[in-house]
Biopython code that builds the backbone (N, CA, C, O; Angstrom):
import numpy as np
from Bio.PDB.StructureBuilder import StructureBuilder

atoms = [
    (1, "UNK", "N", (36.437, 114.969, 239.343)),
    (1, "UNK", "CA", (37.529, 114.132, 239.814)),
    (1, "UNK", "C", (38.397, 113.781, 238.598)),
    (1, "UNK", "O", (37.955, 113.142, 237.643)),
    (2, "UNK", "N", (39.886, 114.318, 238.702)),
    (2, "UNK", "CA", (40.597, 113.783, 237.645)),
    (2, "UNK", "C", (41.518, 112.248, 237.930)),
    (2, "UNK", "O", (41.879, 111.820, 239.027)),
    (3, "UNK", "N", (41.725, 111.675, 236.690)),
    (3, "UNK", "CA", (42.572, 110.552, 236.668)),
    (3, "UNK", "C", (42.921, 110.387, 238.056)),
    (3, "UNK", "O", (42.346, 109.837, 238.996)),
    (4, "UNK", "N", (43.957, 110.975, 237.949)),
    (4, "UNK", "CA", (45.004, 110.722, 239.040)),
    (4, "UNK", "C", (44.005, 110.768, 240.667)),
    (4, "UNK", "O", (44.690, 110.321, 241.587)),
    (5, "UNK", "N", (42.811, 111.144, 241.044)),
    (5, "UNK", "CA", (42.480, 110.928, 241.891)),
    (5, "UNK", "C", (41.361, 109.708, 241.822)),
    (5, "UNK", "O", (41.271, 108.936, 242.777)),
    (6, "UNK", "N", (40.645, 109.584, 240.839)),
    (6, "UNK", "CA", (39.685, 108.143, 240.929)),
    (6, "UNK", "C", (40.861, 107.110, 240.455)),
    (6, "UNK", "O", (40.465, 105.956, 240.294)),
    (7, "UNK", "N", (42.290, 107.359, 240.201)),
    (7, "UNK", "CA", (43.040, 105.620, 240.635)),
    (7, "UNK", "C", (43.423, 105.430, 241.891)),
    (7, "UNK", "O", (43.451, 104.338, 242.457)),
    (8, "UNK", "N", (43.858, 106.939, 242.561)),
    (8, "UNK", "CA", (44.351, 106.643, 244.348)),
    (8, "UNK", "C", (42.839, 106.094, 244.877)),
    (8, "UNK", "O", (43.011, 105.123, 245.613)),
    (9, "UNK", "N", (41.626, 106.382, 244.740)),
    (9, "UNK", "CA", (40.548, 106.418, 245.100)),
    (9, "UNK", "C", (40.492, 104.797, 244.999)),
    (9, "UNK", "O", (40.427, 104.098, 246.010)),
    (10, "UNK", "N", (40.523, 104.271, 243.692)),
    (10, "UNK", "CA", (40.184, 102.691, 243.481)),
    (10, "UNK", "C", (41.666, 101.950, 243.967)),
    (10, "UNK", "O", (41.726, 100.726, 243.844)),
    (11, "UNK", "N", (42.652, 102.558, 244.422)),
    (11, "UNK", "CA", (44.123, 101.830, 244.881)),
    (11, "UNK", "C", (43.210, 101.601, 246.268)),
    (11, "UNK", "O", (42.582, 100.634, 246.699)),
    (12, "UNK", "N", (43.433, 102.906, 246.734)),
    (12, "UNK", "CA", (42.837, 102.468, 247.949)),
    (12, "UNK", "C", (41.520, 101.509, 248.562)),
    (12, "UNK", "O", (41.597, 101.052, 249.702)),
    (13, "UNK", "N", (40.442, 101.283, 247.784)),
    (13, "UNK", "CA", (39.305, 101.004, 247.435)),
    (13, "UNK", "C", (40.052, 99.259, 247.612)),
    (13, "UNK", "O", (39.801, 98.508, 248.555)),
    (14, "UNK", "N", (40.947, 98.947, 246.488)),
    (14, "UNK", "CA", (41.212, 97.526, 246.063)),
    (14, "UNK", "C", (42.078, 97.190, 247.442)),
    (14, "UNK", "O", (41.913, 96.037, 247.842)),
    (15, "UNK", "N", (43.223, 98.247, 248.449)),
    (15, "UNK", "CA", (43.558, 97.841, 249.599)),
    (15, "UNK", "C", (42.764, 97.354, 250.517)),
    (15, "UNK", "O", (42.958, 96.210, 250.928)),
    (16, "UNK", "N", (41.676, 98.170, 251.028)),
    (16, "UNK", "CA", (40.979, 97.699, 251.575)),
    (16, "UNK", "C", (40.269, 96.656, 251.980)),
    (16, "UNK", "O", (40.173, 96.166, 253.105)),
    (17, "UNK", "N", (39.538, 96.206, 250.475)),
    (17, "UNK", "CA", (39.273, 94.573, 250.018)),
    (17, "UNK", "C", (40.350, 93.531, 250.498)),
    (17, "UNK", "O", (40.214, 92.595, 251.286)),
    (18, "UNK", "N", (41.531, 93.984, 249.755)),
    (18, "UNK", "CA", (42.414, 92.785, 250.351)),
    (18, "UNK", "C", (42.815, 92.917, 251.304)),
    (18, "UNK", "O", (43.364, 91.843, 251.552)),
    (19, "UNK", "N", (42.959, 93.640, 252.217)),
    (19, "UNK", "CA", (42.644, 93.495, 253.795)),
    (19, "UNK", "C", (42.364, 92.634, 254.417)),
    (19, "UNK", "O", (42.991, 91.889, 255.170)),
    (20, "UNK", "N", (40.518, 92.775, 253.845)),
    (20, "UNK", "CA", (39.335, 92.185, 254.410)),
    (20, "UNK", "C", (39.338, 90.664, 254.281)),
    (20, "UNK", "O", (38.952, 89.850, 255.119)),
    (21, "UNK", "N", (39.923, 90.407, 252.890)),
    (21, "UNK", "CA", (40.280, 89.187, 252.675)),
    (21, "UNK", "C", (41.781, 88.630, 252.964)),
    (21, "UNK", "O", (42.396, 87.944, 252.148)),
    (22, "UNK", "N", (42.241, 88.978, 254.113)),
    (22, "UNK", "CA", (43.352, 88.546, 254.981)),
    (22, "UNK", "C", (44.874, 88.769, 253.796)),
    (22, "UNK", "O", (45.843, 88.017, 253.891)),
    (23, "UNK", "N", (44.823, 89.646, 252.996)),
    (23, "UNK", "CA", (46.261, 89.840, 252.419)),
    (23, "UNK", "C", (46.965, 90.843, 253.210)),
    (23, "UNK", "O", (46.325, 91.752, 253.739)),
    (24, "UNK", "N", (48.498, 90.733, 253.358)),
    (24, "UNK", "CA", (49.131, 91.605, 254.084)),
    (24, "UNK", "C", (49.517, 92.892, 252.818)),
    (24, "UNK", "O", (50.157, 92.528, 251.831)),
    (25, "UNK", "N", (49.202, 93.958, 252.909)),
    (25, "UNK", "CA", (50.158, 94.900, 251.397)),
    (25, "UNK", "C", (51.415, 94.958, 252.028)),
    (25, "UNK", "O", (51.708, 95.394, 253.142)),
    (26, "UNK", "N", (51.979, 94.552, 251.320)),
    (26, "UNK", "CA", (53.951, 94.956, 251.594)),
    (26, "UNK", "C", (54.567, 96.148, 250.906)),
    (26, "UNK", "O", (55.558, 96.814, 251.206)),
    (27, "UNK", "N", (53.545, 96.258, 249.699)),
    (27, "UNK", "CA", (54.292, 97.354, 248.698)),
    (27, "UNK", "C", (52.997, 98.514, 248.271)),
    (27, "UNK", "O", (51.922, 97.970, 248.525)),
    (28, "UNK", "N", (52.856, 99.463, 247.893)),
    (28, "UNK", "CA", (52.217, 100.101, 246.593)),
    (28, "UNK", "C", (52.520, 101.153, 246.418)),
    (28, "UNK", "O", (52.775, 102.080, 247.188)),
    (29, "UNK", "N", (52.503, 101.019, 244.934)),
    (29, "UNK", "CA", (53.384, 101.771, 243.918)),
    (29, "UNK", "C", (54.609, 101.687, 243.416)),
    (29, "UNK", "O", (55.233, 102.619, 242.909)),
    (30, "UNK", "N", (55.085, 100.231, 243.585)),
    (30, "UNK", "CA", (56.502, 99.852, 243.516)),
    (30, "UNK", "C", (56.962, 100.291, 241.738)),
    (30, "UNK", "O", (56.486, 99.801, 240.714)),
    (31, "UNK", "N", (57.858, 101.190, 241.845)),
    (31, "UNK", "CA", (58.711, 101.735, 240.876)),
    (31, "UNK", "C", (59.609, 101.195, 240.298)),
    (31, "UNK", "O", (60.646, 100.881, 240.883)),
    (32, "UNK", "N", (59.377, 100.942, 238.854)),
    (32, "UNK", "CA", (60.673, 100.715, 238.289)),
    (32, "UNK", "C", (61.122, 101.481, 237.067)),
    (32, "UNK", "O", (60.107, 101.978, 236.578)),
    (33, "UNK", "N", (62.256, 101.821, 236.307)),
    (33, "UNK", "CA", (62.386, 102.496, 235.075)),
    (33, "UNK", "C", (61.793, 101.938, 233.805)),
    (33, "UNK", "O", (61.742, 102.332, 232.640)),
    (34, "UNK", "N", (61.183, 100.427, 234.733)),
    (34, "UNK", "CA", (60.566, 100.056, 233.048)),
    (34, "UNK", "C", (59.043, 99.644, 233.394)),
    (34, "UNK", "O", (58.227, 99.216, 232.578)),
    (35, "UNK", "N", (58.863, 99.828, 234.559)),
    (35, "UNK", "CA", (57.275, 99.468, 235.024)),
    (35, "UNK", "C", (57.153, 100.243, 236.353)),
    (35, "UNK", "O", (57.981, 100.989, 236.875)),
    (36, "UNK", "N", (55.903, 99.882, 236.783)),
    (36, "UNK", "CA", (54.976, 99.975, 238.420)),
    (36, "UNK", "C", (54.111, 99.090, 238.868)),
    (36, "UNK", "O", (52.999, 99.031, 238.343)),
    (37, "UNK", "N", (54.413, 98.355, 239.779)),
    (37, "UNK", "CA", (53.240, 97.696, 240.430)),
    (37, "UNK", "C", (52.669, 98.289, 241.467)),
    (37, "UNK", "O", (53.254, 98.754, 242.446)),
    (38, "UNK", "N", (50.930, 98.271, 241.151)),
    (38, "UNK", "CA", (50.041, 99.022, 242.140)),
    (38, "UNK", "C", (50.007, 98.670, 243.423)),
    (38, "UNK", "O", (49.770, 99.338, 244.430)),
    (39, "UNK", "N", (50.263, 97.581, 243.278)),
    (39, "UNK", "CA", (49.648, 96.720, 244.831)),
    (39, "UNK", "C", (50.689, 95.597, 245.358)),
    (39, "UNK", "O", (50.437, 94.541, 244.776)),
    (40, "UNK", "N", (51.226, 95.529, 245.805)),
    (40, "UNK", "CA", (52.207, 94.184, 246.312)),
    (40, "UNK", "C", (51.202, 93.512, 247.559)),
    (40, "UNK", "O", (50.856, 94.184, 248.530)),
    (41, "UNK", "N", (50.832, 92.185, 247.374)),
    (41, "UNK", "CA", (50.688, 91.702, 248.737)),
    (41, "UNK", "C", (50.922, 90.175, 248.749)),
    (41, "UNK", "O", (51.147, 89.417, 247.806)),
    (42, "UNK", "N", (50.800, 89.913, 250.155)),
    (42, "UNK", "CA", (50.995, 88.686, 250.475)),
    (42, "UNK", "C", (49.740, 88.210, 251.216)),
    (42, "UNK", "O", (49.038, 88.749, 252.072)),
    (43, "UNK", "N", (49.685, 86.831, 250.506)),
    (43, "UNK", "CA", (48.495, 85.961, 251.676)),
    (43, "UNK", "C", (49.293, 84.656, 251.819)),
    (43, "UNK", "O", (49.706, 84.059, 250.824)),
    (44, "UNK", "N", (49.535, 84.160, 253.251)),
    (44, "UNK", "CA", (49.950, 82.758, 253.447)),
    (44, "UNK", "C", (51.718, 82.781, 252.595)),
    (44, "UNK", "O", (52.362, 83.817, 252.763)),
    (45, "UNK", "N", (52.148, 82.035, 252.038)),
    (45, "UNK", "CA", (52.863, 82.401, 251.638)),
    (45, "UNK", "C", (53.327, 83.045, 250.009)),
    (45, "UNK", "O", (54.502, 83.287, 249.733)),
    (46, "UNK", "N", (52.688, 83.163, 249.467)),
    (46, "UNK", "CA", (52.312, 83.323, 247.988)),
    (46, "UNK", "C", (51.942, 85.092, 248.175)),
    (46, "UNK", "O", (51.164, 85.717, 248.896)),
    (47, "UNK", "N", (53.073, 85.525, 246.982)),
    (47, "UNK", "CA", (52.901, 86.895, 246.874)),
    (47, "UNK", "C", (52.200, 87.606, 245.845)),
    (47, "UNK", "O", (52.674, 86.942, 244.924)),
    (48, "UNK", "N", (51.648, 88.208, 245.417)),
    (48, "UNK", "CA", (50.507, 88.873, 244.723)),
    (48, "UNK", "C", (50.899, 90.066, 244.640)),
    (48, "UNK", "O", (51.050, 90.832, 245.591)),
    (49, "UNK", "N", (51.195, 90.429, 242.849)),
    (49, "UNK", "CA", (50.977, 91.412, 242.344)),
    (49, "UNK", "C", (49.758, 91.988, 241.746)),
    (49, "UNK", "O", (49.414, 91.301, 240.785)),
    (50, "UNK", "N", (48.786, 93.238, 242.004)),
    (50, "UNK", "CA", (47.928, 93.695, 241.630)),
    (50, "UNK", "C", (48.534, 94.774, 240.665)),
    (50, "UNK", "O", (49.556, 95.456, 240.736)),
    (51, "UNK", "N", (47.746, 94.699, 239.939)),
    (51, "UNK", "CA", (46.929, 95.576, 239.122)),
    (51, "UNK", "C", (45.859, 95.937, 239.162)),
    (51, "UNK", "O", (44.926, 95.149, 239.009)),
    (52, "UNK", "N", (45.644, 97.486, 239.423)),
    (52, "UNK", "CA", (43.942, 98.313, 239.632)),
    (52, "UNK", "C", (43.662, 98.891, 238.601)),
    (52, "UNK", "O", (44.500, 99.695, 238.194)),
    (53, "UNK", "N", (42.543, 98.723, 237.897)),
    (53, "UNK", "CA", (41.862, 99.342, 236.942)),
    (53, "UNK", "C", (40.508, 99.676, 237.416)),
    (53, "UNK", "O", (39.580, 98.916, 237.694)),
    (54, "UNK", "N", (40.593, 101.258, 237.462)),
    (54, "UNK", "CA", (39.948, 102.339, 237.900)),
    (54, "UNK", "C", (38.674, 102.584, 236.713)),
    (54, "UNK", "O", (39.302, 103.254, 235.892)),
    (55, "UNK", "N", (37.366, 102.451, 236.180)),
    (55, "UNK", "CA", (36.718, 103.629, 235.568)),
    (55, "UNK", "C", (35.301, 103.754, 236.346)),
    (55, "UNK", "O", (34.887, 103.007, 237.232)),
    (56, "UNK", "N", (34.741, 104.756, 235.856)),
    (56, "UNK", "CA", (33.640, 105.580, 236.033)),
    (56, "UNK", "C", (32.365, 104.727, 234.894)),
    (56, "UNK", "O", (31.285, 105.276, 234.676)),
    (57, "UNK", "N", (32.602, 103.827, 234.484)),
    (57, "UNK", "CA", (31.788, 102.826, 233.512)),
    (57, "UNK", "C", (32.640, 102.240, 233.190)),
    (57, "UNK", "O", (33.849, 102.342, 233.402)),
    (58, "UNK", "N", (31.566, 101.020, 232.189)),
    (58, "UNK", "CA", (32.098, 100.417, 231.390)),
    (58, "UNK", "C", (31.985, 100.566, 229.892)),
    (58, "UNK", "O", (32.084, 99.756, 228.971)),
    (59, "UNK", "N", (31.684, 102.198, 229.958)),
    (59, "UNK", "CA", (31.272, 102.545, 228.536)),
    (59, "UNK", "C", (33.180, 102.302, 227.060)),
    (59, "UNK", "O", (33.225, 102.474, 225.842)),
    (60, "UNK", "N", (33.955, 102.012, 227.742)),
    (60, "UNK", "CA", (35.124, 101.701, 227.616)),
    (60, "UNK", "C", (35.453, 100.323, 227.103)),
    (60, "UNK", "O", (36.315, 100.008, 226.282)),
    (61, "UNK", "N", (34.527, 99.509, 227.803)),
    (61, "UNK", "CA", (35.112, 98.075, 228.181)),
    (61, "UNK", "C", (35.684, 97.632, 229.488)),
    (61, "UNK", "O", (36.742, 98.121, 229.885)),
    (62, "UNK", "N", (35.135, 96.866, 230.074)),
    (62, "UNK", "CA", (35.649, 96.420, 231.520)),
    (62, "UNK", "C", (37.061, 96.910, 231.663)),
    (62, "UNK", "O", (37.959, 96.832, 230.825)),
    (63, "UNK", "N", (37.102, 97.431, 232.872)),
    (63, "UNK", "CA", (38.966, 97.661, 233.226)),
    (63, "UNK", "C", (39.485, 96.625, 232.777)),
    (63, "UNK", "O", (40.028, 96.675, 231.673)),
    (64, "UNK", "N", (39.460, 95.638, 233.382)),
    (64, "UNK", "CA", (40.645, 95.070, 233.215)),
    (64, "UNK", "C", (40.968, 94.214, 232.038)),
    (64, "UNK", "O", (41.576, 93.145, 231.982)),
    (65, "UNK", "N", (40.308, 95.083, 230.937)),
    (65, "UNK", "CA", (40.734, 94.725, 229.275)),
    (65, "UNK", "C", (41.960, 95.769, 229.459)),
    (65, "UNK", "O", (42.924, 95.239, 228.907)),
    (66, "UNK", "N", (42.243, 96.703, 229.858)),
    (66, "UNK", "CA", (43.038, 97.279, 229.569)),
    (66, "UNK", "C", (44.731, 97.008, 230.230)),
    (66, "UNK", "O", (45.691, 97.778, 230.258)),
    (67, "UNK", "N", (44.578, 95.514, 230.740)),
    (67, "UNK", "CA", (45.637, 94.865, 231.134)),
    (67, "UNK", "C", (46.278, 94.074, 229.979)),
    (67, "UNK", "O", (46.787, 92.975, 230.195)),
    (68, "UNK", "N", (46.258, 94.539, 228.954)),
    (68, "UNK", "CA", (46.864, 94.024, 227.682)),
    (68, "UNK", "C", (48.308, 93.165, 227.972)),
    (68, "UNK", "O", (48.849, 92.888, 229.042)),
    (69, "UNK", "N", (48.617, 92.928, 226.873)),
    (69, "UNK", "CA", (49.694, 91.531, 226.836)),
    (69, "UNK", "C", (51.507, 92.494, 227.154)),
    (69, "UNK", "O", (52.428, 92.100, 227.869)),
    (70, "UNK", "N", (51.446, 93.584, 226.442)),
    (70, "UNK", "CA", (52.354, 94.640, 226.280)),
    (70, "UNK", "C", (52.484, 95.397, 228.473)),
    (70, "UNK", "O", (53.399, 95.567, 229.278)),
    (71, "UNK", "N", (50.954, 95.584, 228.470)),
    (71, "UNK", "CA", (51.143, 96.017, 230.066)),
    (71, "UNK", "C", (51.659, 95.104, 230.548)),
    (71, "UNK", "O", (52.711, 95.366, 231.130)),
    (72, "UNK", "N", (51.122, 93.392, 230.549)),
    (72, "UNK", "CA", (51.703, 91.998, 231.567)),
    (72, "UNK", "C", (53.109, 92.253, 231.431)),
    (72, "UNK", "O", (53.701, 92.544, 232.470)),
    (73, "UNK", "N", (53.745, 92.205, 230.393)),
    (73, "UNK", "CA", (55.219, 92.114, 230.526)),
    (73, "UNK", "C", (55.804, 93.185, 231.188)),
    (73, "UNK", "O", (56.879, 92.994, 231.757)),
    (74, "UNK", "N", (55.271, 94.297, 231.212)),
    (74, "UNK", "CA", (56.188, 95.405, 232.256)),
    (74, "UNK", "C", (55.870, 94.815, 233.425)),
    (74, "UNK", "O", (56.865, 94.491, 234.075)),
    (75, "UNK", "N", (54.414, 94.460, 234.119)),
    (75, "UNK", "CA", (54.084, 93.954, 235.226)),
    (75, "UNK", "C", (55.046, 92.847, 235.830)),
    (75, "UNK", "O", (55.224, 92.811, 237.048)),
    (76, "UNK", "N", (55.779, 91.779, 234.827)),
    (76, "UNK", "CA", (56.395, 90.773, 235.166)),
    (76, "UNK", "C", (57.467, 91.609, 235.240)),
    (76, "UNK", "O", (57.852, 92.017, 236.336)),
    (77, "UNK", "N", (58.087, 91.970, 234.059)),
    (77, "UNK", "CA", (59.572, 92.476, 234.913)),
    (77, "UNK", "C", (59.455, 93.484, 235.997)),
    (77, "UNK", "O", (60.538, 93.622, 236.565)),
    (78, "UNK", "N", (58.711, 94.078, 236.379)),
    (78, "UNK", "CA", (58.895, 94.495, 237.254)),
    (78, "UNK", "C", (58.684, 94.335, 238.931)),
    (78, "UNK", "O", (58.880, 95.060, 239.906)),
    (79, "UNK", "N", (58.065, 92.680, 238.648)),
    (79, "UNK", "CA", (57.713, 92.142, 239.781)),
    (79, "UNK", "C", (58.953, 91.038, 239.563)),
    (79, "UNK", "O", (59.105, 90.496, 240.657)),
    (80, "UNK", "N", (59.520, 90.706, 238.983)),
    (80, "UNK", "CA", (60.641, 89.950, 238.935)),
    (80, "UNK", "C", (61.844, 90.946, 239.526)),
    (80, "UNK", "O", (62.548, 90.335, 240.329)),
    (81, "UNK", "N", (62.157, 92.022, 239.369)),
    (81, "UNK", "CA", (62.867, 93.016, 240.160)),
    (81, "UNK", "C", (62.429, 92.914, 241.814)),
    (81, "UNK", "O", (63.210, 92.503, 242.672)),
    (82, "UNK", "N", (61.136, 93.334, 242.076)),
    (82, "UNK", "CA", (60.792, 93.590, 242.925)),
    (82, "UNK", "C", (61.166, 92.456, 244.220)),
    (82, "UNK", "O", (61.421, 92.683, 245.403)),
    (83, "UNK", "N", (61.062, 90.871, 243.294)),
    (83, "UNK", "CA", (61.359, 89.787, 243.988)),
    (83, "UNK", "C", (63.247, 89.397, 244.259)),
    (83, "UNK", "O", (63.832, 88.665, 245.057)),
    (84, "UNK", "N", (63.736, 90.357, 243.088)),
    (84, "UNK", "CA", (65.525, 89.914, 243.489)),
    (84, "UNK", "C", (65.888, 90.984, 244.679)),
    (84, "UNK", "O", (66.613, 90.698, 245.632)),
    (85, "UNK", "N", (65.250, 92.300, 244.468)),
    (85, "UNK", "CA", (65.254, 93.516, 245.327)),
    (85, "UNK", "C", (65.316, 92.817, 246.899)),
    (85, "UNK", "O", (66.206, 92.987, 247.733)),
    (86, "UNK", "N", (64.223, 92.074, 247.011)),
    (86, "UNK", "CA", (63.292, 91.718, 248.234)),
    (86, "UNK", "C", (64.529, 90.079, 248.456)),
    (86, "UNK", "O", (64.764, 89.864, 249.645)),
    (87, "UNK", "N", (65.045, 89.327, 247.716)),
    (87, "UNK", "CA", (65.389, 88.241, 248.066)),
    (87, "UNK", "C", (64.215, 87.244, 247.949)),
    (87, "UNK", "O", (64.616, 86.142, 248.324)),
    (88, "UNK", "N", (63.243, 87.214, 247.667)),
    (88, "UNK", "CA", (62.110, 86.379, 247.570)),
    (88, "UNK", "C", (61.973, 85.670, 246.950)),
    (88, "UNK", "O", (62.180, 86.024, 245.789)),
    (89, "UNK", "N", (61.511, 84.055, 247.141)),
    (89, "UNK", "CA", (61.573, 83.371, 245.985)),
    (89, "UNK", "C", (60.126, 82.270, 246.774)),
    (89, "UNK", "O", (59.806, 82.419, 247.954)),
    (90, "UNK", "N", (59.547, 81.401, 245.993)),
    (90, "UNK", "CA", (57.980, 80.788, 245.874)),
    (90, "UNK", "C", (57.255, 80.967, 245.087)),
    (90, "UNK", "O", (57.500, 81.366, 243.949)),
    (91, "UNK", "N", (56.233, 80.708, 245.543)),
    (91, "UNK", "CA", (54.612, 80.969, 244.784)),
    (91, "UNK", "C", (54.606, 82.415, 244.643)),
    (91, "UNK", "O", (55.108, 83.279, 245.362)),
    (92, "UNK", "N", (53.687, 82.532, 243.172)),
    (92, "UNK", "CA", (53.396, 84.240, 242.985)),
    (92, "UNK", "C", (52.300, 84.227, 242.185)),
    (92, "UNK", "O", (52.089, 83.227, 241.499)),
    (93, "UNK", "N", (51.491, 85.250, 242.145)),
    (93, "UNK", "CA", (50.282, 84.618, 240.878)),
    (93, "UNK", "C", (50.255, 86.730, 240.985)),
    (93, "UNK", "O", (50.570, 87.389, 241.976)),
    (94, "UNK", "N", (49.809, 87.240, 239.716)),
    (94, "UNK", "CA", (49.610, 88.242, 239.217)),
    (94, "UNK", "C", (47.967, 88.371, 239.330)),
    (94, "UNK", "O", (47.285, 87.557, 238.707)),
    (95, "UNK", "N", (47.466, 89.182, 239.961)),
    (95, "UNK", "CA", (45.743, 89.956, 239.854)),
    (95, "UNK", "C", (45.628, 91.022, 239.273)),
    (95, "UNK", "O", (46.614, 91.747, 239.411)),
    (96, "UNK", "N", (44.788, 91.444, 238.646)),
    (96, "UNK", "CA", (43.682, 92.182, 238.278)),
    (96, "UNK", "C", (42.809, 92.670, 239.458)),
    (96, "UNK", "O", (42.532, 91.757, 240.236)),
    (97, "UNK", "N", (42.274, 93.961, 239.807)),
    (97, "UNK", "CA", (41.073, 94.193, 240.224)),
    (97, "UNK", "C", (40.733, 95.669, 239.627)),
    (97, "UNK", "O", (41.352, 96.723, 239.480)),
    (98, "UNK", "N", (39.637, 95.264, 239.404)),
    (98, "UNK", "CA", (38.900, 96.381, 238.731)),
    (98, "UNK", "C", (38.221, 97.215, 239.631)),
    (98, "UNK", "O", (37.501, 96.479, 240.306)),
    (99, "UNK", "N", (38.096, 98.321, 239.959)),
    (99, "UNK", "CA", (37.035, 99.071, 240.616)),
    (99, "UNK", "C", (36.495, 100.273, 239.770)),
    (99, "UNK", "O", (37.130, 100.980, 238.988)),
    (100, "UNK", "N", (34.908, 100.348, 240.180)),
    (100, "UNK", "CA", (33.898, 100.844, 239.381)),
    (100, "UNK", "C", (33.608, 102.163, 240.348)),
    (100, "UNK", "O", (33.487, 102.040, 241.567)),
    (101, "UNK", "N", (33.509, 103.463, 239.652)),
    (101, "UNK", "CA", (33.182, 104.322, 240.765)),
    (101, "UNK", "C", (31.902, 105.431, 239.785)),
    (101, "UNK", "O", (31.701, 105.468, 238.571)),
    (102, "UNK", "N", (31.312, 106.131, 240.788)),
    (102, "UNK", "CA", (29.963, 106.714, 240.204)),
    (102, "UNK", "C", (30.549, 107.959, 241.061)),
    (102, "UNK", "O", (31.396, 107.813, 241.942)),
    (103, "UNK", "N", (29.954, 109.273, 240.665)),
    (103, "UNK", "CA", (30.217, 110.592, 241.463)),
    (103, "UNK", "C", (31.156, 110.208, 242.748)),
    (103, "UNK", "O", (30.739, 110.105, 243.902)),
    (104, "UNK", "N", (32.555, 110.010, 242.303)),
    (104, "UNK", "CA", (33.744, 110.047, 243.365)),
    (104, "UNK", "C", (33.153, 108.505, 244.659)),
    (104, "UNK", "O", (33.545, 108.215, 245.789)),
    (105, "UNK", "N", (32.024, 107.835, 243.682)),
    (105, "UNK", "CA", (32.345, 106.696, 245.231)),
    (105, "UNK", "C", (32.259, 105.678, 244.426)),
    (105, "UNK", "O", (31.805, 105.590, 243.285)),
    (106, "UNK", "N", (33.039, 104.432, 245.567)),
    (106, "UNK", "CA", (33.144, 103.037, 244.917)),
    (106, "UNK", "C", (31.842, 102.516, 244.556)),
    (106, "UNK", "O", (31.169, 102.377, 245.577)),
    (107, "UNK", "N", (31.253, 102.190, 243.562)),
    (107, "UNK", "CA", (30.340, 101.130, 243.420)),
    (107, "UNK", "C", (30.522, 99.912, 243.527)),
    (107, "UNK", "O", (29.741, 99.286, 244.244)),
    (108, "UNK", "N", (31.622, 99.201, 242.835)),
    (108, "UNK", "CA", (31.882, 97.361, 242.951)),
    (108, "UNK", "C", (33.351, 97.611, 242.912)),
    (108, "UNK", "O", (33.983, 98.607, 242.560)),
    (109, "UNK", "N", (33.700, 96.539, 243.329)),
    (109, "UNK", "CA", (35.393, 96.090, 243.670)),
    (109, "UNK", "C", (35.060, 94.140, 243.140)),
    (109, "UNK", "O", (34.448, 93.228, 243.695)),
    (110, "UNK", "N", (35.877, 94.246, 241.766)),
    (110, "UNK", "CA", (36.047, 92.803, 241.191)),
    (110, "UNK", "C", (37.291, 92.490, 241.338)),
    (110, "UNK", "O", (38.166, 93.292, 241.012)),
    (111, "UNK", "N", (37.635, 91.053, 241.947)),
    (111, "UNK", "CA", (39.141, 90.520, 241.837)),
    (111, "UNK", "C", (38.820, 89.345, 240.937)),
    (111, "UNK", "O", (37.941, 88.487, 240.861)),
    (112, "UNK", "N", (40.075, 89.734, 240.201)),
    (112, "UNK", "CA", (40.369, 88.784, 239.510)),
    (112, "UNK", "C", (41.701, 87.717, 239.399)),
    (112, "UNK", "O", (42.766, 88.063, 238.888)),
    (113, "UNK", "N", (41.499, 86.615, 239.862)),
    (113, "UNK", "CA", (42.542, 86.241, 240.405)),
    (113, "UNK", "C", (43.342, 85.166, 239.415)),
    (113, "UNK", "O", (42.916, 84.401, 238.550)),
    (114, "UNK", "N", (44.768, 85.455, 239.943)),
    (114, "UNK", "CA", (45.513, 85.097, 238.322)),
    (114, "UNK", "C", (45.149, 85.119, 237.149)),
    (114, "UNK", "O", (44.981, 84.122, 236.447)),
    (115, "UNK", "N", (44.939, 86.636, 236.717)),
    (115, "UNK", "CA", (44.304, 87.096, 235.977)),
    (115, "UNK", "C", (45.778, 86.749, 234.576)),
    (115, "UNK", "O", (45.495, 86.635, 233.383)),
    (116, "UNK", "N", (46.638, 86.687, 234.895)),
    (116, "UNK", "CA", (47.734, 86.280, 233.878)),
    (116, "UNK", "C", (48.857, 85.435, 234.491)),
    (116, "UNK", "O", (48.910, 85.273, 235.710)),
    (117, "UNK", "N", (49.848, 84.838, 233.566)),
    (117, "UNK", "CA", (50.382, 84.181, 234.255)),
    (117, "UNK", "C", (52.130, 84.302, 233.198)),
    (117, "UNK", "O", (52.052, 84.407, 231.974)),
    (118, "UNK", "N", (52.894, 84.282, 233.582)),
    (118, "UNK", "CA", (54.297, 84.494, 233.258)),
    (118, "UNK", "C", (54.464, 83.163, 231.913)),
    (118, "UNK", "O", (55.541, 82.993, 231.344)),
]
sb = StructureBuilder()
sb.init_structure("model")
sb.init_model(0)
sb.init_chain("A")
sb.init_seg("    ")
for serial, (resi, resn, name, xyz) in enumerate(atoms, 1):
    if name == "N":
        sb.init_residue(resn, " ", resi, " ")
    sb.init_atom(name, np.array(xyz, "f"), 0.0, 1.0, " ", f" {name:<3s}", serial, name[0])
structure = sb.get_structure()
């Protein structure tokens, strides 16, 4: 399994979860020329940007070390776009979720919630 299929694998993996836990997804993969957000959702009224960090261990370091200070700021501007795009304005809090996968299947799905903050 390359990259590009164990992150659709853990995108999808982290949709699911927030599903289950009553978030609506409005967006994923939202594009910008200076970022991407994985996951757009909403619970109640408060909108939620994810970030998925995909590995096969933690022989690396937990995923979501690799949400560095340099990644947050593309994440913000590009969820600050996403919100003038949309007309949206309220509550917003930025997540993290990490998913762990072994021979092509999910093992754990961690959220981390307001994992950063603007």
């Amino acid at each position: 399994m390359n990259a590009q299929q164990s992150g659709k694998l853990g995108e999808d993996a982290a949709c699911v979860y927030l599903k289950k836990k009553r978030y609506a997804i409005l967006a994923r993969n939202y594009r910008k020329r200076f970022g991407e957000i994985d996951i757009i959702a909403q619970r109640k009224s408060k909108i939620v940007f994810v970030e998925v960090k995909t590995r096969s261990g933690a022989g690396y370091g937990m995923p979501s070390e690799a949400v560095d200070y340099y990644k947050q700021q593309k994440i913000i501007k590009t969820a600050q776009s996403y919100l003038l795009e949309h007309r949206l304005d309220g509550e917003i809090a930025f997540d993290v979720i990490e998913v762990l996968l072994s021979g092509g299947k999910v093992l754990s799905v961690n959220h981390i919630e307001n994992a950063f903050i603007t």
